[in-house]
C-alpha positions in Angstrom: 32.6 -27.4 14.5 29.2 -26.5 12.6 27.4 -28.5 10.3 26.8 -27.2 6.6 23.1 -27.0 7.7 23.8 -24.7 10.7 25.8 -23.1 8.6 23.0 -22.4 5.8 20.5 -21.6 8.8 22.9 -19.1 10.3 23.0 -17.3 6.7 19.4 -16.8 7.0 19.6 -15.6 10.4 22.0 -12.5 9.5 19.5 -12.2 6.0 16.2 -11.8 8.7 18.4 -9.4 10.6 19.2 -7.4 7.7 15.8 -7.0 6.3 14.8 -5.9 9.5 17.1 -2.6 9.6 15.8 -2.3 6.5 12.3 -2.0 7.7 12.3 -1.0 10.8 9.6 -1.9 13.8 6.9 -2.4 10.3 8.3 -5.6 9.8 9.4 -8.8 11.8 11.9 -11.0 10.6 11.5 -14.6 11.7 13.9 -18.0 10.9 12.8 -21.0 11.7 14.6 -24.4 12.4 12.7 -27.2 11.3 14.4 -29.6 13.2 12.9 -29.2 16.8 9.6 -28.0 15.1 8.0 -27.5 18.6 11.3 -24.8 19.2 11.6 -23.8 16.0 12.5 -20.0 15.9 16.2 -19.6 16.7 16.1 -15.7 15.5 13.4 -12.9 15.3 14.5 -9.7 15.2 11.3 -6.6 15.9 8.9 -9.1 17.3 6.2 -6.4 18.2 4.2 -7.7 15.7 3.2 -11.5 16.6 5.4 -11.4 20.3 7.1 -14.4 19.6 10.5 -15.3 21.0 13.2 -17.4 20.2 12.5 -21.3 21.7 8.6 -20.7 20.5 7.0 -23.4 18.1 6.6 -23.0 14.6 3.0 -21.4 13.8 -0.3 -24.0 12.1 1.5 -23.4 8.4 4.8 -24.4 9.6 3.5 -27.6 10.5 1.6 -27.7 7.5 5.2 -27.1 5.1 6.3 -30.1 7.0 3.8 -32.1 6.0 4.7 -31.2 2.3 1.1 -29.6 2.4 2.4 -25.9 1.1 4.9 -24.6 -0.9 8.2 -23.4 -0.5 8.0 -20.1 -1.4 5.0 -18.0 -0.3 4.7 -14.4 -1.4 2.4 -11.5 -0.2 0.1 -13.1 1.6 -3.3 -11.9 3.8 -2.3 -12.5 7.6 -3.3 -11.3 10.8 -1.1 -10.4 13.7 -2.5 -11.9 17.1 -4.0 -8.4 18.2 -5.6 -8.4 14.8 -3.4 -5.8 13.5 -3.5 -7.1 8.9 -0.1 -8.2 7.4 1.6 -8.6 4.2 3.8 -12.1 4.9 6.1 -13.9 3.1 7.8 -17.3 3.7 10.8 -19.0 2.1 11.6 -22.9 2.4 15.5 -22.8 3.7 16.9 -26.1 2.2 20.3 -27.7 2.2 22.4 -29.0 -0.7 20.6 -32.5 -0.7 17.2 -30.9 -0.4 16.2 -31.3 2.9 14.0 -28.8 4.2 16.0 -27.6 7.3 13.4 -24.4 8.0 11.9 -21.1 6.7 12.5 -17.3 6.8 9.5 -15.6 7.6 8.8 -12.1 6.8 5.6 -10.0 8.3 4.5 -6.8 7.2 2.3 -4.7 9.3 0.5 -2.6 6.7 -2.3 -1.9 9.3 -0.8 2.1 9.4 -1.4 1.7 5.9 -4.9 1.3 6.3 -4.9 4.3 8.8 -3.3 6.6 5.6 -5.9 5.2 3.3 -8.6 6.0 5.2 -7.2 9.5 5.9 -6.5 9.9 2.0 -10.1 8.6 1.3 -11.7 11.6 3.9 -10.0 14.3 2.9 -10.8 13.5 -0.8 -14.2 12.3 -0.7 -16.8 14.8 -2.2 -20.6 15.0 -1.7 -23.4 15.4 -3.8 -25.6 18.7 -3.4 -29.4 19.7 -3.8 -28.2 22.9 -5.1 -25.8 22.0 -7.9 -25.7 19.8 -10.3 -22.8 17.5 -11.3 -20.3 19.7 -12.4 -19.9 23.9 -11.8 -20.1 25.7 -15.0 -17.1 28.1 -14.2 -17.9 30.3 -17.5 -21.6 30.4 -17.3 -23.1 33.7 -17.5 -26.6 33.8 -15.6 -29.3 35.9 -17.3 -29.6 38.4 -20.3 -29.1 41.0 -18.5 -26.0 40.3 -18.3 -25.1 39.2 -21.7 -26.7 43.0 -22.8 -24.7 44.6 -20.3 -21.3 43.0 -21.4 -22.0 43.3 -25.1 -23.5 47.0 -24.4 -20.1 47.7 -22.6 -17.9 46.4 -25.6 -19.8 48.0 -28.4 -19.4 52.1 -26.3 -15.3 50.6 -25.3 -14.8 50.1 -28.9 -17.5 52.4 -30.4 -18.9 50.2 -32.3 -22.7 50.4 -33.5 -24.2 46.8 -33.1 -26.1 47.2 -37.0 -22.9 48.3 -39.0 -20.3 45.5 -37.0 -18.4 43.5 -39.9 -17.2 40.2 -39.7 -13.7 40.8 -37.5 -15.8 43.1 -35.1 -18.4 40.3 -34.7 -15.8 37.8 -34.1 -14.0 39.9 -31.2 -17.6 40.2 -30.0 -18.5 36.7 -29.3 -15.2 35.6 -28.3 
């Protein structure tokens, strides 16, 4: 027969499973069994990321929770996979009913193809500054006076109009 804290430890083990179908191969699912610290991981489910396997020893910060030196719940932090690769982690204290901490569930993200789309994202949007424009295109800039008398010369014979004897409502549709 199990004990209650097997019991607890085994929920946590279906949990890790879970999340990991959730996530796929970006995320490895780890529980932990703080009782034989030095064989602490009795599940990981898509260990690609650290290449751990069950019977391995907890990691520096597990031995640092057992030393009441973090805390029980840490969310979204900065890690680094052993091939470098950056994570997102997250670590929960698994306790039983009297409060003894019997383990952790460990959750690492690899957001490294993250990175990858960022700096894709970041290329194809990045601009650069030119010696022949300035800071913005004008895109209704007319470019000399020539121009200006050919456009106004061209409405004045479409609507024959004589430029002294325009009235207010001709001027108007003029400038416009």
């Amino acid at each position: 027969m199990q004990s209650i804290d097997d019991i607890i430890l085994n929920q946590y083990v279906q949990m890790a499973r879970w999340l990991a179908d959730m996530f796929g191969t970006l995320v490895e699912a780890v529980v932990h069994d703080y009782r034989n610290p030095h064989h602490s991981i009795i599940a990981i489910f898509n260990n690609r990321i650290t290449h751990r396997k069950i019977g391995d020893p907890t990691s520096d910060l597990g031995f640092l929770r057992l030393q009441k030196k973090l805390p029980d719940s840490m969310v979204n932090y900065a890690n680094k996979s052993p091939s470098g690769k950056k994570l997102r982690s997250s670590v929960l204290a698994i306790r039983n009913p009297e409060g003894t901490l019997l383990g952790v569930i460990a959750i690492h993200f690899d957001i490294s193809y993250f990175d990858e789309i960022s700096r894709f994202i970041d290329a194809f949007i990045s601009t650069a500054p030119s010696e022949h424009l300035g800071p913005q295109e004008n895109f209704h800039h007319v470019q000399s006076s020539d121009e200006i008398q050919f456009v106004l010369q061209k409405l004045l014979i479409q609507n024959q109009w004589q430029s002294r004897r325009l009235n207010s409502k001709e001027k108007t549709i003029l400038i416009r």
